[in-house]
C-alpha positions as CSV (number, residue, x, y, z in Angstrom):
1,X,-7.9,16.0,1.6
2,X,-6.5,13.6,-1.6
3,X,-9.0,11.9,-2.9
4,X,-6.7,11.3,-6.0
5,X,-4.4,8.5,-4.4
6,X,-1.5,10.2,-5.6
7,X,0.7,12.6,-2.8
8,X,-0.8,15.9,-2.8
9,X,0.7,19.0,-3.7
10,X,2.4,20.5,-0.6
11,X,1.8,24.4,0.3
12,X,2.9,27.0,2.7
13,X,2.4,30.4,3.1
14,X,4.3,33.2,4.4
15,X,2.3,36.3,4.9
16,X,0.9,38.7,7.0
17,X,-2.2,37.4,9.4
18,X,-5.1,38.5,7.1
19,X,-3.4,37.5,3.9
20,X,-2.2,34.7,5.3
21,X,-6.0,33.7,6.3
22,X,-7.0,34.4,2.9
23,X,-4.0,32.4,0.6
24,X,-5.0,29.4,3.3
25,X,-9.0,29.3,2.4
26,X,-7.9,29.9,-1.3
27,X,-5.5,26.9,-1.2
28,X,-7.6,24.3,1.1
29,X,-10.6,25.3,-1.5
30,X,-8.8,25.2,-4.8
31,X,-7.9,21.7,-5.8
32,X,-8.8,18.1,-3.9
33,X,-4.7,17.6,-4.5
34,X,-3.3,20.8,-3.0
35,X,-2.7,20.4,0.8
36,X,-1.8,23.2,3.3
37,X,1.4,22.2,4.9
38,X,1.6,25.2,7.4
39,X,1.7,28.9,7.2
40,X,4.0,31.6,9.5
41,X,3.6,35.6,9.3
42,X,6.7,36.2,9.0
43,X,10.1,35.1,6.6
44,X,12.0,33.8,9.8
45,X,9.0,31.9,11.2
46,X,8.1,30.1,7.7
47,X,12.0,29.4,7.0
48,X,12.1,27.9,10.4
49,X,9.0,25.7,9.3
50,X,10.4,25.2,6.1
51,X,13.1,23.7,7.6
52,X,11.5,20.8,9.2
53,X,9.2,19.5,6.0
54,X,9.1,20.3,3.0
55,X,7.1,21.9,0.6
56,X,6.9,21.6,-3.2
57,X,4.9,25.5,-3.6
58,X,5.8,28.3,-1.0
59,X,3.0,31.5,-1.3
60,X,5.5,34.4,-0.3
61,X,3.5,38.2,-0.1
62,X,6.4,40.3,-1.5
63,X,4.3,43.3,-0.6
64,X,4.8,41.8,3.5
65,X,8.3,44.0,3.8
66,X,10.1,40.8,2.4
67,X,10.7,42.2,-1.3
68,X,14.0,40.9,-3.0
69,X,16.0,40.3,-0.2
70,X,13.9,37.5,0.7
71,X,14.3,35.7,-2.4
72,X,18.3,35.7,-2.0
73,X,17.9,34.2,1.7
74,X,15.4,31.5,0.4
75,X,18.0,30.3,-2.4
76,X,20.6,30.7,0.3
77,X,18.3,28.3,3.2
78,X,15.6,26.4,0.9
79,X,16.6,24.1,-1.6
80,X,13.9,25.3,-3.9
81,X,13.9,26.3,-7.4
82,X,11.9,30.1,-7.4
83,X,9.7,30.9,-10.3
């Protein structure tokens, strides 16, 4: 919840069930500004989401299968800048 009056930080995660589970208690825990937007288990799922809102951080597990390959299809689908 924002507590802050200001918009809250947007996330979404894209990892495997029990990561996933785990990067969603750390976010929802972390900051009263940070907000889980949504999280999918897999690349396709979380573009799909992705493209219907829009967040400003995306938690991607690169250890999921994804690795560099996903990074080239979210600059291709997301307009996102990837640190």
């Amino acid at each position: 919840m924002n507590t802050t009056g200001t918009r809250a930080i947007q996330v979404f995660v894209v990892a495997p069930a029990m990561i996933c589970w785990g990067l969603e208690q750390m976010v929802q825990g972390a900051h009263p500004r940070m907000q889980l937007l949504g999280a999918a288990p897999t690349l396709a799922q979380g573009l799909a989401a992705l493209s219907r809102s829009r967040a400003d951080v995306l938690l991607l597990d690169l250890d999921g299968g994804y690795g560099l390959e996903a990074i080239a299809e979210l600059k291709a689908q997301l307009d996102a800048r990837l640190l």
